[in-house]
N, C-alpha and C positions, 0 to 999 in steps of 0.2 A: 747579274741576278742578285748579288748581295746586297748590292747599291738599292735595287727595289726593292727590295726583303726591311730593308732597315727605313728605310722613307716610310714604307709603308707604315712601320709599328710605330713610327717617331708620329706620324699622324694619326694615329689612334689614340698613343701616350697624349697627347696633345691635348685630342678631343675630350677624351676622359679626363683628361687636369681642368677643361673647361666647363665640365660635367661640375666636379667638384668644386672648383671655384663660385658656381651661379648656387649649389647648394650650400657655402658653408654660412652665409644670409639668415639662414633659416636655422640655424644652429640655438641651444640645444633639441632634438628633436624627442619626441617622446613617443615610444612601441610599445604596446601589452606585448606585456611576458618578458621582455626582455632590457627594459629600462631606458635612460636617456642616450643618446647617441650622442656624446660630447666633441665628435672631430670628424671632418673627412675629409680625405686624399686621395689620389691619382699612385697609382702601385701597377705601372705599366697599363696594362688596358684592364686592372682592377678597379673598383671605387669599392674607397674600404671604407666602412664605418664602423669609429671607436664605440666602446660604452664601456664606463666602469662599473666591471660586476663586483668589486667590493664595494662600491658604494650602494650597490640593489641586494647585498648579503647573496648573490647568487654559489651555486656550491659547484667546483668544479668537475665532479666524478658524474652530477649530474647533467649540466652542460655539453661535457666533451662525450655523452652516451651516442651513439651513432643514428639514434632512435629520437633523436630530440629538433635532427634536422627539417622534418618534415614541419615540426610546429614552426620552426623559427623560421623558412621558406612560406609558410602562410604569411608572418609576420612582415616578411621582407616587402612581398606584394601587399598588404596595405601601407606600409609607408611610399611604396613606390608610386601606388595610387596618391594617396595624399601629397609627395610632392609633383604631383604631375609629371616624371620624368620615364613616363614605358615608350613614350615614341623616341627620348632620345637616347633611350638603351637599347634600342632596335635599328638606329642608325649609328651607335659610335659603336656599337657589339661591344660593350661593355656587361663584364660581369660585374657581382657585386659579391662584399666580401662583409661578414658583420666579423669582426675582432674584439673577443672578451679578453680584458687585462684585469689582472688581482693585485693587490700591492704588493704581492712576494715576487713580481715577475714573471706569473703563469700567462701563459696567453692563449687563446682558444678562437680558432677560424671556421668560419661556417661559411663556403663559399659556394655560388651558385652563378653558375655561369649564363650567359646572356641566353644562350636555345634554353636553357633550363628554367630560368624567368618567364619568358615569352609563352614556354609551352602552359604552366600555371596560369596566367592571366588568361590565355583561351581558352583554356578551362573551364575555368571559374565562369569566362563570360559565355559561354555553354549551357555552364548548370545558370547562369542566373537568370537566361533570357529566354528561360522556357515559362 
């Protein structure tokens, strides 16, 4: 059972490093609201994306508000459209993670997990297709 437990996440880590690998191409990327997205990685079955908020003057109290998630989940799904990748975050079940770093070392995760991506996008394609 452990043996399958660990195969399995090794091929997810996997798929998701390969996720990351076909996007870092496209690098830097640019989001409203939230600035350029200068790196991405493979963080087990995460795909994290960098941005430096001291170079967008972003302020951290405001950022790290609990309230601020929803905008930067809109945000996520248009980059996600823009890089064409919602079918293969629906097949590696890959979440995504945006990662604000400050030059003193603060760092701020906004992470949204693959059902939680998927459920926004049908949403959205809901309200759009009326």
């Amino acid at each position: 059972m452990v043996l399958l437990l660990t195969i399995m996440m090794q091929s997810c880590s996997t798929t998701t490093q390969s996720l990351a690998d076909g996007i870092k191409n496209q690098l830097p990327i640019a989001v409203p609201g939230i600035g350029e997205l200068n790196s991405v990685y493979a963080e087990g079955n995460d795909l994290v994306f960098v941005t430096d908020a001291s170079a967008r003057y972003l302020n951290y109290d405001i950022v790290s508000r609990e309230d601020n998630k929803n905008m930067i989940g809109d945000n996520v799904l248009i980059m996600v459209s823009k890089l064409g990748i919602i079918d293969d975050l629906y097949s590696t079940k890959s979440n995504i993670v945006y990662r604000f770093e400050w030059n003193d070392g603060r760092k701020i995760d906004a992470k949204f997990s693959n059902s939680e991506i998927l459920s926004r996008a049908e949403r959205n394609a809901r309200r759009f297709s009326r």
